[in-house]
C-alpha positions as a Markdown table, in Angstrom:
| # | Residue | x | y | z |
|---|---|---|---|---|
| 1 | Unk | -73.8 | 86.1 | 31.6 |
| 2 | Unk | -72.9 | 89.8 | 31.9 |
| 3 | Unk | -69.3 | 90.6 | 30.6 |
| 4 | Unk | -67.8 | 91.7 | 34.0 |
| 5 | Unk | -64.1 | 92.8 | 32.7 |
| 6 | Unk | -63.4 | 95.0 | 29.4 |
| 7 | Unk | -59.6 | 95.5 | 28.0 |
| 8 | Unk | -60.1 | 98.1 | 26.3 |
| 9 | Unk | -61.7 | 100.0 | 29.1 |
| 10 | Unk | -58.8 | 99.1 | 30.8 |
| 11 | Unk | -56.4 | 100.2 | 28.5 |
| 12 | Unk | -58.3 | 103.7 | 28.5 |
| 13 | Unk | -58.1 | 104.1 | 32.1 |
| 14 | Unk | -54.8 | 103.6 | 32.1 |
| 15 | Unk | -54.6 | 106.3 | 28.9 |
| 16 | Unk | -56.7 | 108.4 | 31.7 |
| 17 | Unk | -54.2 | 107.9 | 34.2 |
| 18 | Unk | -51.2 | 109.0 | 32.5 |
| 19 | Unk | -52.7 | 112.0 | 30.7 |
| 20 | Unk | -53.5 | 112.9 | 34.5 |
| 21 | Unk | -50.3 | 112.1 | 35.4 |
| 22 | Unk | -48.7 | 114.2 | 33.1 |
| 23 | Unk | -50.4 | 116.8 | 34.3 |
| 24 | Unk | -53.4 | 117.4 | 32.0 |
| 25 | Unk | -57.4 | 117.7 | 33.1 |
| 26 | Unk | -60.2 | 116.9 | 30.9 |
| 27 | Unk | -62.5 | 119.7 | 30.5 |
| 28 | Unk | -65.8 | 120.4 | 29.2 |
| 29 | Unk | -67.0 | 123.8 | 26.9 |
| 30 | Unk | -70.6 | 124.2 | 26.0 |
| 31 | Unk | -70.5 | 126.7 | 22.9 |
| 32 | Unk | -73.7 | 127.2 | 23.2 |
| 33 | Unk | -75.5 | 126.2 | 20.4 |
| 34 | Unk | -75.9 | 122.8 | 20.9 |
| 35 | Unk | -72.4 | 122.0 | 20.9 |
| 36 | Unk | -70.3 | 120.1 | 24.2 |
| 37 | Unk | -66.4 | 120.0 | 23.0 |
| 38 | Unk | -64.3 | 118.0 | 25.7 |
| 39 | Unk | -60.5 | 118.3 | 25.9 |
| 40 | Unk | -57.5 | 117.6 | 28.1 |
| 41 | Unk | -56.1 | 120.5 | 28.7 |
| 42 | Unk | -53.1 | 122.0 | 30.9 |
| 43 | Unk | -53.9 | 122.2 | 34.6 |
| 44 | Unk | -51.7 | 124.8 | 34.8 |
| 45 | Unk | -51.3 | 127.0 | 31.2 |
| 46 | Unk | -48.1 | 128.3 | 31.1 |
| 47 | Unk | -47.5 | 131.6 | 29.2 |
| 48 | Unk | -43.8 | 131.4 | 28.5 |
| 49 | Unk | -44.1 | 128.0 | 26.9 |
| 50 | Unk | -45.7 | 127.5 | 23.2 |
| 51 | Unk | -49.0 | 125.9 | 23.0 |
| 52 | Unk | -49.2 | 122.6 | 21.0 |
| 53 | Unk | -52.9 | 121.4 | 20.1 |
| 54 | Unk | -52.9 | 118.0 | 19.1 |
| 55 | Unk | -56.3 | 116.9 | 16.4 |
| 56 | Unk | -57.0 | 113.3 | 16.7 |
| 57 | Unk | -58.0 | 111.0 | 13.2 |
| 58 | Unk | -60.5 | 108.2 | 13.0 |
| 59 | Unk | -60.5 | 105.7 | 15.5 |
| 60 | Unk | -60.5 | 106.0 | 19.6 |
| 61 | Unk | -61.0 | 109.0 | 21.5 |
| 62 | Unk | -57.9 | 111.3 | 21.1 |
| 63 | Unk | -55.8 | 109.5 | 24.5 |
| 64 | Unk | -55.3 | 106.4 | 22.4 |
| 65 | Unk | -53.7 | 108.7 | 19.2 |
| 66 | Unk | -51.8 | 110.9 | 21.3 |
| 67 | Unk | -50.6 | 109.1 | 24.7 |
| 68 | Unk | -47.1 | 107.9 | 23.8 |
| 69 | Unk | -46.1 | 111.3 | 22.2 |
| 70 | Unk | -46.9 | 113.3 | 25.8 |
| 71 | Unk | -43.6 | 112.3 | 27.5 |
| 72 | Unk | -41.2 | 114.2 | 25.0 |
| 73 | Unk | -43.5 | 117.4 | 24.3 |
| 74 | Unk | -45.5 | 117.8 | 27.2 |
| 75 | Unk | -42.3 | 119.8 | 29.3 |
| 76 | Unk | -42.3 | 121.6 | 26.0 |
| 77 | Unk | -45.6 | 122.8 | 25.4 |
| 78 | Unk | -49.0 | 123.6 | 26.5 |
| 79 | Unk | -50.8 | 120.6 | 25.2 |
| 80 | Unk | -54.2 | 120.6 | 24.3 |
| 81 | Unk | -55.9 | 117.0 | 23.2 |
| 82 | Unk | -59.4 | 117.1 | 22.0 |
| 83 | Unk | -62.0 | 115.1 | 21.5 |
| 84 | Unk | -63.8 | 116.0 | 17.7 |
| 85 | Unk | -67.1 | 115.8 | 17.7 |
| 86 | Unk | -68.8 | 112.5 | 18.0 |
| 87 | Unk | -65.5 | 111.2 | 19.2 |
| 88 | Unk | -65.2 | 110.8 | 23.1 |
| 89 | Unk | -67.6 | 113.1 | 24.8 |
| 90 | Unk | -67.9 | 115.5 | 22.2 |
| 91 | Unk | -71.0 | 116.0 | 20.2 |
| 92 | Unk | -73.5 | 118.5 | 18.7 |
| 93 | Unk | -77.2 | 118.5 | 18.1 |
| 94 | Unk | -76.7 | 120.8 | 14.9 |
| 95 | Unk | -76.3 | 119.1 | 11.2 |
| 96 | Unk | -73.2 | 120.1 | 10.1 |
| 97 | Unk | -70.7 | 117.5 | 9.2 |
| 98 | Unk | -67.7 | 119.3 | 7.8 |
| 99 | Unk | -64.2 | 119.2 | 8.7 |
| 100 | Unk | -64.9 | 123.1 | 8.3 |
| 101 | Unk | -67.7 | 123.1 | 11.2 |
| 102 | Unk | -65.5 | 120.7 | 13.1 |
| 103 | Unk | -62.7 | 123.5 | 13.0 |
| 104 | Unk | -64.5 | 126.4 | 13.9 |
| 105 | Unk | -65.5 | 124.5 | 17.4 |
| 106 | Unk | -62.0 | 123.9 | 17.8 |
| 107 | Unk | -61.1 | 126.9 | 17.4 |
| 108 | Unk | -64.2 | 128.3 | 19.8 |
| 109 | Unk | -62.9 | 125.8 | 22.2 |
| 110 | Unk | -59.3 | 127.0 | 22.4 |
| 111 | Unk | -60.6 | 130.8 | 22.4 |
| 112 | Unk | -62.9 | 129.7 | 25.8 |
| 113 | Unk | -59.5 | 128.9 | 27.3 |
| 114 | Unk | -58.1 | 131.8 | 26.4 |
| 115 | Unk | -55.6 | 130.5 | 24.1 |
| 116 | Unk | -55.2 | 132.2 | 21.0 |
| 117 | Unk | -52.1 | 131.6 | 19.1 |
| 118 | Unk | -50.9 | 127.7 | 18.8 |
| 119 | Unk | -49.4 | 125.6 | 16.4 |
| 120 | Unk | -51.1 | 122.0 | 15.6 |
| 121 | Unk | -50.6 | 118.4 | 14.4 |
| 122 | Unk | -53.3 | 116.6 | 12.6 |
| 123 | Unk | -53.4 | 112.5 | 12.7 |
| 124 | Unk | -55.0 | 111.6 | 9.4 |
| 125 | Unk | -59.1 | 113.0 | 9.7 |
| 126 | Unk | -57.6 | 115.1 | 12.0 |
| 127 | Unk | -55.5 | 116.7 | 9.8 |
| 128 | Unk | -58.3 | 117.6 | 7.6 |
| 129 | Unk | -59.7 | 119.5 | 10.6 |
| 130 | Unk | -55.8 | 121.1 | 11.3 |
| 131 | Unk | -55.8 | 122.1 | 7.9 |
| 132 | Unk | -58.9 | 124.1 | 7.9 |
| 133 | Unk | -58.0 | 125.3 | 11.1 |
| 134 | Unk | -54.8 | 127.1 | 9.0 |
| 135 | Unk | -57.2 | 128.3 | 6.4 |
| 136 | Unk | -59.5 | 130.0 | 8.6 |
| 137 | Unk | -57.6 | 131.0 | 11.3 |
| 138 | Unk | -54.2 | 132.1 | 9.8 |
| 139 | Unk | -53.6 | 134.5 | 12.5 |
| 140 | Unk | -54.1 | 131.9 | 15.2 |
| 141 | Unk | -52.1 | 129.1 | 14.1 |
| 142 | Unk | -48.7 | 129.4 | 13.7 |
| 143 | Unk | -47.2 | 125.8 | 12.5 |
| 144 | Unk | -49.2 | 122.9 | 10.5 |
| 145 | Unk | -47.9 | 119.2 | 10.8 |
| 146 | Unk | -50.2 | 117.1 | 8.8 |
| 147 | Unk | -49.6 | 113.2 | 9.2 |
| 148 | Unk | -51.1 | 110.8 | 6.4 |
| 149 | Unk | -53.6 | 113.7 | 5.5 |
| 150 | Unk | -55.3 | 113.0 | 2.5 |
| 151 | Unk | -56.1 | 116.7 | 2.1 |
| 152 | Unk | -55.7 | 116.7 | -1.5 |
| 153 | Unk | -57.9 | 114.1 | -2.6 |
| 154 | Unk | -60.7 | 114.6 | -5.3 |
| 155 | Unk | -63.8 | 112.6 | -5.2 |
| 156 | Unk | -62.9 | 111.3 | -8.7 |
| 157 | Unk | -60.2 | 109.6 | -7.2 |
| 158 | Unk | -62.4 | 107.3 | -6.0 |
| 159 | Unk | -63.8 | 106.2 | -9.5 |
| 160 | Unk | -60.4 | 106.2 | -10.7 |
| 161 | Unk | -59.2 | 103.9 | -8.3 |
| 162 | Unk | -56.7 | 105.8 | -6.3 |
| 163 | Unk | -58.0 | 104.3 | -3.2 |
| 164 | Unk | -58.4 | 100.7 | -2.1 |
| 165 | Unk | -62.4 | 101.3 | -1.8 |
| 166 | Unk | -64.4 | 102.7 | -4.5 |
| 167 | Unk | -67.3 | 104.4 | -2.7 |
| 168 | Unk | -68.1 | 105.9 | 0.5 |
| 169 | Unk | -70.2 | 103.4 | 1.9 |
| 170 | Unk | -67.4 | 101.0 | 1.1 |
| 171 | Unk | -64.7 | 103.1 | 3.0 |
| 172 | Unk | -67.3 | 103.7 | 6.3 |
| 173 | Unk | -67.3 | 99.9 | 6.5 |
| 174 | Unk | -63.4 | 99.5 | 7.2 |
| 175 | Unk | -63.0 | 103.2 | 8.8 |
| 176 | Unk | -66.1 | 102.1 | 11.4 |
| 177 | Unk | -65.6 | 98.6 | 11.3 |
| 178 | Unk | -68.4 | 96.9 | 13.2 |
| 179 | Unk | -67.1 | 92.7 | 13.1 |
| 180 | Unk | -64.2 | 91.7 | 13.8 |
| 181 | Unk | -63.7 | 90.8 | 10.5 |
| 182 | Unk | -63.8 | 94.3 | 9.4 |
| 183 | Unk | -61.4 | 95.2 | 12.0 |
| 184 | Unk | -59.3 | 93.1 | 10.8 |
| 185 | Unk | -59.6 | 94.4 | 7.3 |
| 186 | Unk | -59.0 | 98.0 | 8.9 |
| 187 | Unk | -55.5 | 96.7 | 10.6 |
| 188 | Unk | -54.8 | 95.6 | 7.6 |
| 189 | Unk | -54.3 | 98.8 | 5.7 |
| 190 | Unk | -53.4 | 101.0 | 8.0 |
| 191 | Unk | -50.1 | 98.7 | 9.1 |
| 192 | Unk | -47.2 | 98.2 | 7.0 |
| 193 | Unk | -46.5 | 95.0 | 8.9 |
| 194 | Unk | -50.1 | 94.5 | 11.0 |
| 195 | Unk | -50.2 | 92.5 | 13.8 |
| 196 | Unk | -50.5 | 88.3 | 12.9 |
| 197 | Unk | -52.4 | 87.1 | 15.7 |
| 198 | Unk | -55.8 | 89.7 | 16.6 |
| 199 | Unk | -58.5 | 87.7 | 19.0 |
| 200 | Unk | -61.7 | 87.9 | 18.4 |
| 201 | Unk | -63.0 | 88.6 | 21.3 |
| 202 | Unk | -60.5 | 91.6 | 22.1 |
| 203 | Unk | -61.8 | 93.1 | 18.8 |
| 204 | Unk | -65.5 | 92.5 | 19.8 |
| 205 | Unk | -64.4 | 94.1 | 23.1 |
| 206 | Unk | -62.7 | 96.9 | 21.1 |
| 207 | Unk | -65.9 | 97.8 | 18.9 |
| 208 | Unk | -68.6 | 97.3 | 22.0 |
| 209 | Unk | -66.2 | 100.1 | 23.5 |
| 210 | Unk | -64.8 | 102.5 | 21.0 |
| 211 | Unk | -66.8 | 101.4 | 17.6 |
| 212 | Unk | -70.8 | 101.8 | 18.1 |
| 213 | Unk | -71.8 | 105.2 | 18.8 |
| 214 | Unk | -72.6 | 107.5 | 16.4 |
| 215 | Unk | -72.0 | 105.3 | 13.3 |
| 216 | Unk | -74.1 | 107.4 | 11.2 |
| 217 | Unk | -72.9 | 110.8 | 12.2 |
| 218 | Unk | -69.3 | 109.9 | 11.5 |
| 219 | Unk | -70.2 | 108.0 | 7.8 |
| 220 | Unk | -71.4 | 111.7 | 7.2 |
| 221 | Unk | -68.0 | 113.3 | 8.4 |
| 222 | Unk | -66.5 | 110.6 | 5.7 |
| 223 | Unk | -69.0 | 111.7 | 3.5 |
| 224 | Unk | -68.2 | 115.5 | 4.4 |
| 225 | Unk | -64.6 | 114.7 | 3.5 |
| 226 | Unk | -65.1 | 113.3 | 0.0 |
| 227 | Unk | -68.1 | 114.2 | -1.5 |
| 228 | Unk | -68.0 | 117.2 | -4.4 |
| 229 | Unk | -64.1 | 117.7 | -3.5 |
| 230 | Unk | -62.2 | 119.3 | -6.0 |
| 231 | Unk | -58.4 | 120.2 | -5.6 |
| 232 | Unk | -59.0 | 123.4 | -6.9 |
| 233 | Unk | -61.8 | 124.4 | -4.4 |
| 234 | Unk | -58.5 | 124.0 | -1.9 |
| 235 | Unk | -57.3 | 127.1 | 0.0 |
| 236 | Unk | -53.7 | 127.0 | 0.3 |
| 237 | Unk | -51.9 | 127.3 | 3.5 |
| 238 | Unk | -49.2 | 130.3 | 4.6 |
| 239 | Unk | -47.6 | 128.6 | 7.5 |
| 240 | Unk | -44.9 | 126.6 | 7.9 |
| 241 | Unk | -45.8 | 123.1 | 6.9 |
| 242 | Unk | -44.6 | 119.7 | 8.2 |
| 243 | Unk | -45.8 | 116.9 | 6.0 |
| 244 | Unk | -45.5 | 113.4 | 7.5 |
| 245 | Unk | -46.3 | 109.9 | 5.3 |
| 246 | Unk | -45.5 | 106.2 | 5.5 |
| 247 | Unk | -44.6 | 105.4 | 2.1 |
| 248 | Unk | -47.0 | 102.0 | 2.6 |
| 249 | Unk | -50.0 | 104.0 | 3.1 |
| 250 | Unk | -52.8 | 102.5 | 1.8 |
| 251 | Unk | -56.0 | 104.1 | 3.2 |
| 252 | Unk | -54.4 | 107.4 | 1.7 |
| 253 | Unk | -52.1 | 106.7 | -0.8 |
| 254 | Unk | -48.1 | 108.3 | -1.3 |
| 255 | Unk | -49.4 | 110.2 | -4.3 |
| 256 | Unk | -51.8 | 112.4 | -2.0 |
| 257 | Unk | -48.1 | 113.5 | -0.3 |
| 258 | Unk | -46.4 | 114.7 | -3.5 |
| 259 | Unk | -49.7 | 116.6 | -4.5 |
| 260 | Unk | -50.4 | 118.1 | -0.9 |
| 261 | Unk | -46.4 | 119.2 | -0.9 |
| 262 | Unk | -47.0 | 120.8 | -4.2 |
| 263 | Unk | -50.7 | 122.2 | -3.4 |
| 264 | Unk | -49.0 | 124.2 | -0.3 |
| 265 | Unk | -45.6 | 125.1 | -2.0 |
| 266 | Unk | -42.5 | 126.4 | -0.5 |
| 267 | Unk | -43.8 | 126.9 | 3.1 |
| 268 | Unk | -44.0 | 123.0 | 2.7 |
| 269 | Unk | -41.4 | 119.9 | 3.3 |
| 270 | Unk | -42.4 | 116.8 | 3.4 |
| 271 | Unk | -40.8 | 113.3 | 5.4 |
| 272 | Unk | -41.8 | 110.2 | 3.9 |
| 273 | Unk | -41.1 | 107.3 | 6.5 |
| 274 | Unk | -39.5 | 104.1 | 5.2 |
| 275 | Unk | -41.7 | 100.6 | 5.8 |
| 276 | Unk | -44.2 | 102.5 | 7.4 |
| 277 | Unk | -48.7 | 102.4 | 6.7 |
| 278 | Unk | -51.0 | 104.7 | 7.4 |
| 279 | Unk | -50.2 | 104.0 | 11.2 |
| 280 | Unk | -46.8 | 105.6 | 10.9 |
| 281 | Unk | -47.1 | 107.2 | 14.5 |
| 282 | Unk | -47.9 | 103.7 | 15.7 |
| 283 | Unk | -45.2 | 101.8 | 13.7 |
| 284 | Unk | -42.2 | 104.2 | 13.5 |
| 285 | Unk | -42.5 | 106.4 | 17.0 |
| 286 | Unk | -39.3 | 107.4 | 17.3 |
| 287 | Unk | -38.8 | 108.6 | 13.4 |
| 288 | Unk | -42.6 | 110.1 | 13.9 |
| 289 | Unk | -41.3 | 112.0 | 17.7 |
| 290 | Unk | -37.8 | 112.7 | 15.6 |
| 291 | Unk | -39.3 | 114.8 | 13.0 |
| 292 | Unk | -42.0 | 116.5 | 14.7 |
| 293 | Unk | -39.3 | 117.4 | 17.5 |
| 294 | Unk | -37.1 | 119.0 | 14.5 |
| 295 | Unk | -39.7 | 120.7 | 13.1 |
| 296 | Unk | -41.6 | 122.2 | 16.1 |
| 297 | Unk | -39.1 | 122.6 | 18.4 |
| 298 | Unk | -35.3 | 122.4 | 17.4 |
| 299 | Unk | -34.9 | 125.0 | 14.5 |
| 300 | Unk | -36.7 | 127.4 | 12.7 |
| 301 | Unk | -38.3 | 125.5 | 8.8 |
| 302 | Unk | -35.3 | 125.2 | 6.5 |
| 303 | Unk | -35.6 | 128.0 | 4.2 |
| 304 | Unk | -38.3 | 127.8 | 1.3 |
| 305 | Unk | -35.6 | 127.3 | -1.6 |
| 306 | Unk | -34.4 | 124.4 | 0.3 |
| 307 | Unk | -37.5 | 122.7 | 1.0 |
| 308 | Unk | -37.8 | 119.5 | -0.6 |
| 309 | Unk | -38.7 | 115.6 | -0.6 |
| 310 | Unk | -36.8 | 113.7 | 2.1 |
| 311 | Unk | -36.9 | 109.6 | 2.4 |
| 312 | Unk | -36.2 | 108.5 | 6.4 |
């Protein structure tokens, strides 16, 4: 019998409905080489009010990271959510698989709307892309917040047992789980306090939806991400640098939060969120909104002498 009702396709029709409702469009840019970036976008871009692009990890499309933080910054910014590529509707024909490549199209993206200065927030492999976005385009972006970002990491860490996989193929497994099993593995480690009771057959639902395209394309962004990485092959960032972290993480350990603060420097501070996994924008909203609000909006970065380690 054919499945006639899907929660999770509900659930992202109603994610649909309220980026729509809060004013935002979905749009479509063909770079032109093979390339289709789609992202919700102001239906109106105001000039007088900062722009705010928002970079999506592992997971759903970019509506199911980002929906509950619209409310408080959308009167505040010009928000821009975007799909990555092979995420949502985004994709390219071309090879490359690096957080790099996956920047540059961003950045090609914003440019076709005409925006050119912005500051951005990174969710976990989105922060990876956010981060290079700083490195390459230091003139463009103005602000970094990176959120559980394992930036820092060194494929050796992987051998040495940093990480609660030890090989790529193990971490596609949980990061693109395809059973409900593996699902269950990925809630797991990415809450401090996950969920007791997860239904099969919503997690079936879940992966039929959001989990089965382009398995293969994303184990090679996962690959991209790891493979030959060396801390020293690391640019450093100039702008001013919110670093966000639950200090239960365990798809990207604590430790890859004292050596990104360190690896940026002064123009770095870093929140680490009490009781909080790899989730923490999930499980602690309001500190997540709290800081990000302080940092973006409120007041200026503290000065560089008084940047330091602070425990929510």
């Amino acid at each position: 019998m054919a499945k006639c009702f899907s929660f999770t396709t509900s659930i992202d029709w109603c994610y649909r409905y309220e980026f729509t409702n809060a004013g935002l469009r979905s749009a479509t840019t063909d770079l032109g080489d093979g390339t289709i970036m789609n992202c919700w976008i102001p239906k109106i871009h105001k000039q007088k009010k900062p722009t705010l692009l928002l970079i999506h990890g592992f997971g759903a499309n970019a509506m199911w990271q980002w929906n509950d933080l619209l409310p408080s910054f959308n009167n505040r910014f010009n928000i821009y959510v975007p799909d990555l590529l092979f995420f949502g509707d985004s994709f390219t024909t071309r090879s490359e698989r690096t957080e790099s490549f996956q920047a540059q199209c961003l950045m090609k993206m914003m440019e076709a709307h005409g925006v050119r200065k912005f500051s951005l927030a990174g969710i976990s492999y989105g922060g990876f892309v956010g981060y290079s976005m700083a490195a390459q385009f230091p003139d463009s972006v103005e602000r970094v917040v990176l959120c559980c970002t394992g930036v820092c990491l060194e494929e050796k860490d992987l051998k040495e047992g940093l990480f609660v996989v030890s090989s790529i193929d193990e971490a596609a497994s949980i990061l693109l789980p395809q059973t409900p099993e593996k699902m269950r593995e990925l809630v797991r480690f990415s809450f401090y306090k996950p969920a007791k009771t997860m239904p099969s057959c919503f997690l079936r639902d879940f992966i039929d939806v959001m989990c089965t395209e382009y398995v293969e394309e994303k184990t090679q962004l996962i690959d991209a991400i790891i493979k030959d990485k060396k801390l020293a092959d690391l640019p450093k960032i100039t702008q001013p640098t919110l670093i966000v972290w639950g200090d239960q993480d365990q798809i990207f350990p604590l430790e890859l939060a004292s050596r990104l603060k360190s690896h940026i420097g002064e123009n770095a501070q870093l929140v680490v969120i009490k009781d909080a996994g790899h989730a923490v924008n999930f499980e602690k909203p309001k500190q997540f909104y709290k800081h990000l609000k302080t940092f973006l909006v409120d007041s200026p970065p503290p000065p560089p002498q008084l940047n330091g380690n602070k425990v929510d």
